[in-house]
N, C-alpha and C positions, 0 to 999 in steps of 0.2 A: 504493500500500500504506500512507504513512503518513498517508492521510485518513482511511482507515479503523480503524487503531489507532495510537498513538504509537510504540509497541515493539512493527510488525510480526514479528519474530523470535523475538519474548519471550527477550530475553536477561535478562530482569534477573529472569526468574519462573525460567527453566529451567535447574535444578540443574548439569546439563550443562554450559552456559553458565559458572556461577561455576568449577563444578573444574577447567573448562579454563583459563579465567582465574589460577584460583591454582598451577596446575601452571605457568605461561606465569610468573609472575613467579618463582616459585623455580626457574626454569628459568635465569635471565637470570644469566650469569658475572658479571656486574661487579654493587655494589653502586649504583650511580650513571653516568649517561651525560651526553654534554656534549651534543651535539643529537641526537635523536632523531625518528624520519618513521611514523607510522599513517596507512597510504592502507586507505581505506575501513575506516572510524572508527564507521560508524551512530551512533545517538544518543549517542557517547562513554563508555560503560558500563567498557570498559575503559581506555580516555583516560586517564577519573579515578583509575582506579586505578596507571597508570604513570607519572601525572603527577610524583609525588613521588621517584623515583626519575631524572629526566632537570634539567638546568640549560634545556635547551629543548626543547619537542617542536612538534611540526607535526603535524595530524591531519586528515587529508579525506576528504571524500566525494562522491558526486556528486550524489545528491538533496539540496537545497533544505532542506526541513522535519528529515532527519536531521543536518545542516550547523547549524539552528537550536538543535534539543535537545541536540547536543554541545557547544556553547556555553556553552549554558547549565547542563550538566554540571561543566563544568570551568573555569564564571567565577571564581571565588577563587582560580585561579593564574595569574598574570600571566604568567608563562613559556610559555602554556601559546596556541598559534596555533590556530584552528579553520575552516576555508576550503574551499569547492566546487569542487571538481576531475573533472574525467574524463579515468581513465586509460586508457591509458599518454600520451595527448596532451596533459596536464598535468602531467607532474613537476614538479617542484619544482627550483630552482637550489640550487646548492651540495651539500655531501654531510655523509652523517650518521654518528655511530657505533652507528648503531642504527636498524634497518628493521624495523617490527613486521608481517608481512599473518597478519590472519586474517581467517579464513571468504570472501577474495575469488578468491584465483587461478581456482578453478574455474568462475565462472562467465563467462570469457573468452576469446573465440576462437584460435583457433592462431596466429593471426600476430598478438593483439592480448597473448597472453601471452608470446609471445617476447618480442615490443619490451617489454611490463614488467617482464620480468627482466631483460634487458640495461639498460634505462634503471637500474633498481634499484643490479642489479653496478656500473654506473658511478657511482653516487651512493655510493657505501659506500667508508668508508673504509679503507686498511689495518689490519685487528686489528679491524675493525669487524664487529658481527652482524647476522644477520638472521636473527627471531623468526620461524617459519610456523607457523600452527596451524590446520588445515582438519580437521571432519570426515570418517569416511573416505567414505559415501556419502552424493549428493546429488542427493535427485532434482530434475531439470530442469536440471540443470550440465551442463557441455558434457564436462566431465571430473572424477574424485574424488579424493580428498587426497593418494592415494599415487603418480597420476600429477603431480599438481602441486610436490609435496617431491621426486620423483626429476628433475622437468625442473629445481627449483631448484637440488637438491646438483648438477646439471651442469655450472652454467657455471665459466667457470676460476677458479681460484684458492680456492673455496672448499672449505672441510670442514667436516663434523658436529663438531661438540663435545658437545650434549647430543640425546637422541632421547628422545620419549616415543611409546608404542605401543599402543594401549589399543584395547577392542573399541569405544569411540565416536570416539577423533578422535587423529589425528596432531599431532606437536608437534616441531619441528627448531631447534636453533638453528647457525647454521652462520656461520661466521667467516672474512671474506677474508684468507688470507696475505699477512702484511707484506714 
């Protein structure tokens, strides 16, 4: 897909795209995070935009070519990690106070989004978030946003804090008790 265009998705044309983006940051309880994790980053459109809000982020993906333009989205922040991952068989070591996924849960198998939420929940820290924001329907997803936001509010320990509900796309942010 991204031989063929750079910004398969058009997130940076598709209006959509931004309000969900600017709903997702005025969404975020804390003014500022100490490390923060974006698995499946695409060409960092949002990256950069949460760049300034975290002391460190971490942002992957697992195509190659979108791994290069998020790079180079968000070269002028040094804080700012960009690396090829597939998940869930690449997590990331250590843990973050801030786990952002969008637009990826849904397109992952049943036992390959279990292990990413658990790998996820174990990476999060107490009082720490995690940002979902999926459109509600998608075609060719194996599942759509409001089964992927109900298997996340599942696992233990977490709860809603902000909900956004809207007729294009789901937004949760949910916070592991301390």
């Amino acid at each position: 897909m991204y031989e063929a265009k750079t910004d398969p998705w058009d997130n940076a044309t598709k209006r959509s795209d931004q309000r969900k983006y600017a709903v997702a940051l005025a969404s975020l309880p804390r003014a500022r995070y100490r490390r923060a994790y974006e698995p499946g980053c695409a060409v960092g459109l949002f990256t950069r935009q949460l760049a300034p809000r975290c002391d460190e982020l971490l942002a992957v993906d697992a195509v190659p070519e979108a791994v290069r333009q998020a790079a180079a989205a968000v070269r002028e922040f040094p804080h700012v990690t960009v690396e090829q991952a597939v998940l869930p068989a690449d997590l990331p070591a250590g843990t973050f106070d801030l786990i952002v996924i969008g637009d990826l849960l849904y397109y992952l198998s049943g036992g390959d989004l279990a292990e990413l939420l658990s790998g996820l929940r174990t990476r999060l820290e107490p009082g720490g978030e995690i940002v979902a924001m999926h459109y509600r329907d998608r075609t060719g997803a194996t599942w759509d946003g409001a089964h992927v936001h109900d298997a996340l509010a599942a696992l233990p320990g977490l709860e809603r804090v902000v909900t956004h509900d809207d007729e294009w796309f789901l937004l949760d942010v949910l916070r592991l008790r301390p």
